[in-house]
C-alpha positions in Angstrom: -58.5 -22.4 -0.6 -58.2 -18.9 -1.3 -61.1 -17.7 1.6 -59.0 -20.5 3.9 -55.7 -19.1 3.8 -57.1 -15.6 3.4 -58.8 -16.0 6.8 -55.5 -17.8 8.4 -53.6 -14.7 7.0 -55.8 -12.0 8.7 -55.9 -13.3 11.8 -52.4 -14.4 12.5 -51.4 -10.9 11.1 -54.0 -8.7 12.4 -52.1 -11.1 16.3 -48.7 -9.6 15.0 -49.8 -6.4 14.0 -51.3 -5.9 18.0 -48.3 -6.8 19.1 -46.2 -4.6 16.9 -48.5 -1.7 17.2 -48.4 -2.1 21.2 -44.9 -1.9 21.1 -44.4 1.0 19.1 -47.2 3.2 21.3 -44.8 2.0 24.2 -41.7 2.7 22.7 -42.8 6.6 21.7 -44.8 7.0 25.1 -41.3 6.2 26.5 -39.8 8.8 24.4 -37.6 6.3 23.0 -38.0 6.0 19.5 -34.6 5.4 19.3 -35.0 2.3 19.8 -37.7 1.6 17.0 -34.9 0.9 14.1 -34.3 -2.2 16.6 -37.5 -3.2 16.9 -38.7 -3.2 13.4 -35.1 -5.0 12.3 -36.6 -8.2 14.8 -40.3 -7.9 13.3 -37.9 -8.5 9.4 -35.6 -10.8 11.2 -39.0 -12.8 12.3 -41.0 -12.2 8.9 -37.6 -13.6 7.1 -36.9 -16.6 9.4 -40.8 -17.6 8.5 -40.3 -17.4 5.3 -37.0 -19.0 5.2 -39.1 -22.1 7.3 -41.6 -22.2 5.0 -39.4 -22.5 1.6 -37.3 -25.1 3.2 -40.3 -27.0 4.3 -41.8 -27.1 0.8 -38.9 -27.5 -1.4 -36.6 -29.8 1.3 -39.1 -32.4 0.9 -38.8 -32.9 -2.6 -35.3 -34.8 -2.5 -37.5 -37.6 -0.1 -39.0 -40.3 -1.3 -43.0 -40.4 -1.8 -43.8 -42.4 1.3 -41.1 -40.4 3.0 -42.6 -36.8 1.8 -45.8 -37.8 3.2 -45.0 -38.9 6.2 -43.3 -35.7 6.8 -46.3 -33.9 5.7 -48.4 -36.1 8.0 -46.7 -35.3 11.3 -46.0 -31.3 10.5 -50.2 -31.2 9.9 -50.2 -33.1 13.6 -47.6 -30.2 14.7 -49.9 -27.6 13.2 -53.2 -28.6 14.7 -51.7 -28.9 18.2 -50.0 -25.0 17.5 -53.2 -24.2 16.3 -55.4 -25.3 19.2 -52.9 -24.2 21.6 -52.9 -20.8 20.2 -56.8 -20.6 20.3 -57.2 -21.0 23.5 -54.3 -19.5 24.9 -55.4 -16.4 23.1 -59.2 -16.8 24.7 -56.9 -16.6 28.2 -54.2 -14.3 28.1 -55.7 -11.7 24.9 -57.0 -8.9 27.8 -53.8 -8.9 29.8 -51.2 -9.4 26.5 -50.8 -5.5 26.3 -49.5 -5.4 30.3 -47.1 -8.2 29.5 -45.7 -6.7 26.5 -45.5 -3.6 28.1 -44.2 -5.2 31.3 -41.3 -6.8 29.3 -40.5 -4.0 26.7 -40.4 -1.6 30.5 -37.1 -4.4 31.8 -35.8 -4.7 28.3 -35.3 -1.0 28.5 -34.1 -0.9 31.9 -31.0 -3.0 30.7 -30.6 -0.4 28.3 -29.7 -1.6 24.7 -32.4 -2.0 22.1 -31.1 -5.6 21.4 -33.6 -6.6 23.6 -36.5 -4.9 22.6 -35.4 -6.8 19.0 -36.0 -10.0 20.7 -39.2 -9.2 22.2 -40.1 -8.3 18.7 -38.5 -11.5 17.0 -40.1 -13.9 19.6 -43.8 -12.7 19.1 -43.8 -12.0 15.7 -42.0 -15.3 15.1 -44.2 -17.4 16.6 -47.3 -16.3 14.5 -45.0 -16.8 11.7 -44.2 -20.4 12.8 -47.9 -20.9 13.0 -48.9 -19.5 10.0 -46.0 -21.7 8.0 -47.2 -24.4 9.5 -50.7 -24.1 9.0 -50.1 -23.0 5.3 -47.8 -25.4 4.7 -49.5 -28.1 3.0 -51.2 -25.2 0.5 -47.6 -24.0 -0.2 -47.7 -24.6 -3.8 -51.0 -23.4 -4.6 -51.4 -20.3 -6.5 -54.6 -19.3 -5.2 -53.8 -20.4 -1.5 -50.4 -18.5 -1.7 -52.4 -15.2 -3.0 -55.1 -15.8 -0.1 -52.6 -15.6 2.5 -50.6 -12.8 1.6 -53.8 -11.3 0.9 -54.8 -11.6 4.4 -51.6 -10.5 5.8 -51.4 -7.4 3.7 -55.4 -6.3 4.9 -54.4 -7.4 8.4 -51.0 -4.9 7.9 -53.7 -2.0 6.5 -56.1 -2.7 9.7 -52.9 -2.9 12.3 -51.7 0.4 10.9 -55.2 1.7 11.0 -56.1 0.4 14.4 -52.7 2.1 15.8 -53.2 5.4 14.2 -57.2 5.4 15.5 -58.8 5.3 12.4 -60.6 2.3 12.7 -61.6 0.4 15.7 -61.4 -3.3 16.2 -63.3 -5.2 19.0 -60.5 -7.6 19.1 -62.5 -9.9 21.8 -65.2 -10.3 19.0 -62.4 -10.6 16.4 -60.5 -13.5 17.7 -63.9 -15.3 18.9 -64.9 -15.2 15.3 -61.6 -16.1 13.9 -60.8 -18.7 16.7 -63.9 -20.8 16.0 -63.1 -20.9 12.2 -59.4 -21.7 12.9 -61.1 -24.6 14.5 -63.2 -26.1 12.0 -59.5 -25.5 10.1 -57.5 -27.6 12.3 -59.6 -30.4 12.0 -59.4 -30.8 8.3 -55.4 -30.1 8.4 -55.5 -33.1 11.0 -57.9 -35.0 8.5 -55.2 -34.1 5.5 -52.5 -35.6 8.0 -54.1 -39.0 8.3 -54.6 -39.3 4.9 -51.0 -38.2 4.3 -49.7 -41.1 7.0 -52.0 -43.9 5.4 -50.5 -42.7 2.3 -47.3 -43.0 3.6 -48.2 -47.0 5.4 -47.6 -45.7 8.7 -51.2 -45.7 9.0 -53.6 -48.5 8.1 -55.7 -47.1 5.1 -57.4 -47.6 1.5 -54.0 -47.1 -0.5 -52.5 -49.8 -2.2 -50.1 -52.4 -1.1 -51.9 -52.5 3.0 -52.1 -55.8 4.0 -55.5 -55.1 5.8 -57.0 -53.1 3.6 -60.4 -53.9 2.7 -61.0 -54.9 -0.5 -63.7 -56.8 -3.5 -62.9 -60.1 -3.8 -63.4 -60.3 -7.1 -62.2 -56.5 -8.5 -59.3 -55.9 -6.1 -60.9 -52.4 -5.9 -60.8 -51.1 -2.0 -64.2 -50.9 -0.5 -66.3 -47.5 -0.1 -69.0 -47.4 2.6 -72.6 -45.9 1.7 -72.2 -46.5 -1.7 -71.4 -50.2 -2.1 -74.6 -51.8 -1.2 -75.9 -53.3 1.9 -72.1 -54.1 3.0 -70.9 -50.9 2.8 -69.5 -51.7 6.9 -67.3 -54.2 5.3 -65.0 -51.0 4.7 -64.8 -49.7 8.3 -62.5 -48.5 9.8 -59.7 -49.2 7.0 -61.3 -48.5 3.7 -63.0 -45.1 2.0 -65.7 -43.8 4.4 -67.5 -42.4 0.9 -66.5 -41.1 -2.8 -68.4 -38.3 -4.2 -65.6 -38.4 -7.1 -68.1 -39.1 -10.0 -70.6 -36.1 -8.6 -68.2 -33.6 -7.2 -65.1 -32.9 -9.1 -61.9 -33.6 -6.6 -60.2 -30.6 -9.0 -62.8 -28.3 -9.4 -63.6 -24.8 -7.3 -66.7 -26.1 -4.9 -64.1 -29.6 -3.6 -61.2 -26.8 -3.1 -64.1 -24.6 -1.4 -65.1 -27.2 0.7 -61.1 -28.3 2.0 -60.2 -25.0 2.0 -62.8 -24.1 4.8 -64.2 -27.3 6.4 -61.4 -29.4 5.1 -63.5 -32.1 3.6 -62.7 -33.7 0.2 -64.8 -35.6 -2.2 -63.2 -38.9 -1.5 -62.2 -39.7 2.5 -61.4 -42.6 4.7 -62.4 -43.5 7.6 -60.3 -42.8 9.4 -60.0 -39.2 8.3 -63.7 -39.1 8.7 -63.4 -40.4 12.4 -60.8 -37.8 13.4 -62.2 -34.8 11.8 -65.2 -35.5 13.7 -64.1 -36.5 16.8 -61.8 -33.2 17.0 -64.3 -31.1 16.2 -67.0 -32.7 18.7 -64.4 -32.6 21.1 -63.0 -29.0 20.7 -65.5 -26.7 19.4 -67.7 -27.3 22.3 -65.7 -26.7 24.6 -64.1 -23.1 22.8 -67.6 -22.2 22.1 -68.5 -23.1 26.2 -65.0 -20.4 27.0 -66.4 -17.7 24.6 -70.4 -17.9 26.3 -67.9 -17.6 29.9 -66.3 -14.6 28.4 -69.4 -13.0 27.0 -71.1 -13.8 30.6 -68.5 -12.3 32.5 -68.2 -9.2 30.7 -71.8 -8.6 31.3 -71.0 -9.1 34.8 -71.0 -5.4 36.6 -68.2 -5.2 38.5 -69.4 -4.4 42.7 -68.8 -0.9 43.4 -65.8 -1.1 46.0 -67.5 1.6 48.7 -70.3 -0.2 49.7 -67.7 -2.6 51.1 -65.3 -0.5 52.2 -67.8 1.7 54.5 -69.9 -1.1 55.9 -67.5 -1.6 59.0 -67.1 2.3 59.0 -70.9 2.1 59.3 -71.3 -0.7 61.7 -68.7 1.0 64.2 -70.4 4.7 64.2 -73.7 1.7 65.0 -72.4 0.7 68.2 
């Protein structure tokens, strides 16, 4: 989980360090770093109310029942895939103009003349990578290695910001976020798969846990049925039972299963269900981010038409007659 959140880390920081560093350029171009002090005290505001969010996610759930812990966990990984591929692809069509807006809205925060608004520019675009981040990270909270892999990321996407602003290091950001938007992706679908599981875990969902009246099970063992390894019947467990349990080769606890959720967010043992979305999400979505990035790529191959050819082509035709 550590290359996971690592990954989740860099990107959403490397987002609020852009914004942060486009900002500040403004702000000093202005002349007015008197207002920075503001600014930077709505980038801690942000960084704290994420926190804050993320602490009382984690350790507010522990006073809920167990069906009532994961259903909450359930519909907060819904919450995060849907902030997640919002963000994607609202990234993919507004990342080249961002700079313009930012600047466009730190010029009339100035106009009104306090920096209190300039704090709330700040707050609002830092906080909502923070919001995603929490969410995203959310069901990792308590993980040592997961924990480390995130602040990790954020700390190497601080270094890069910083390094970016002063122009020591240059970042093709279109390349960056393609990258990064296609892996966020794969991402999203196993948090969605994790939030299945967590609702059939918590009965809201139908699902191979005990005590579902239409779970599939042996008639004889009681044990719930697993498809592709139970013999010839192994459809007998659709949709409702375990899709497959690779338990007894792969262990759920040991560093290649946590590899494996921590980047394409499948476990040793699934249902089907979870199987069903995870697929269907990712034949659904990829295609069409990786169909927005080839329109990108295409376009900015594109040359631009020179302007004069059109512009003199009446002046042209009239000097013709």
């Amino acid at each position: 989980m550590f290359l996971g959140s690592f990954l989740i880390g860099l990107r959403e920081g490397l987002e609020a360090a852009l914004i942060v560093g486009i900002l500040v350029a403004y702000l000093i171009r202005r002349e007015r770093r008197d207002v920075l002090p503001r600014l930077w005290w709505g980038v801690a505001a942000a960084v704290t109310l994420s926190a804050a969010l993320g602490a009382g996610f984690t350790f507010g759930s522990y006073t809920l029942s167990f069906e009532a812990q994961e259903a909450v966990g359930g519909v907060m990984s819904l919450l995060a895939v849907a902030m997640v591929t919002w963000m994607v692809f609202w990234m993919m069509a507004t990342g080249h103009r961002i700079k313009a807006e930012l600047e466009s809205g730190a010029a009339q925060a100035l106009a009104v003349g306090t920096g209190a608004a300039i704090a709330w520019i700040a707050f609002l675009s830092v906080g909502r990578e923070g919001l995603e981040t929490t969410l995203m990270l959310w069901g990792w909270a308590l993980q040592p290695e997961a924990l480390l892999g995130a602040l990790a990321g954020i700390a190497a996407a601080a270094v890069l910001g910083y390094l970016a602003y002063r122009g020591l290091a240059k970042i093709s950001y279109a390349t960056f976020f393609q990258w990064t938007g296609a892996f966020l992706i794969v991402v999203a679908a196993g948090i969605l798969a994790y939030g299945i599981h967590d609702l059939q875990e918590a009965a809201l969902l139908p699902g191979p846990f005990s005590g579902h009246p239409i779970t599939p099970t042996d008639l004889r063992t009681g044990e719930v049925l697993t498809g592709f390894t139970d013999g010839p019947f192994w459809m007998a467990s659709f949709p409702f039972g375990w899709a497959f349990d690779l338990s007894a080769t792969i262990d759920p606890s040991g560093a290649l299963a946590a590899l494996a959720k921590g980047t394409i967010g499948l476990t040793p043992q699934m249902s089907w269900l979870e199987v069903i979305v995870w697929i269907t999400y990712l034949a659904i979505v990829l295609p069409k981010f990786l169909r927005r990035v080839r329109e990108q790529r295409r376009a900015r191959r594109t040359p631009t038409p020179k302007p004069t050819s059109v512009e003199t082509a009446p002046a042209a035709a009239g000097r013709a007659a």
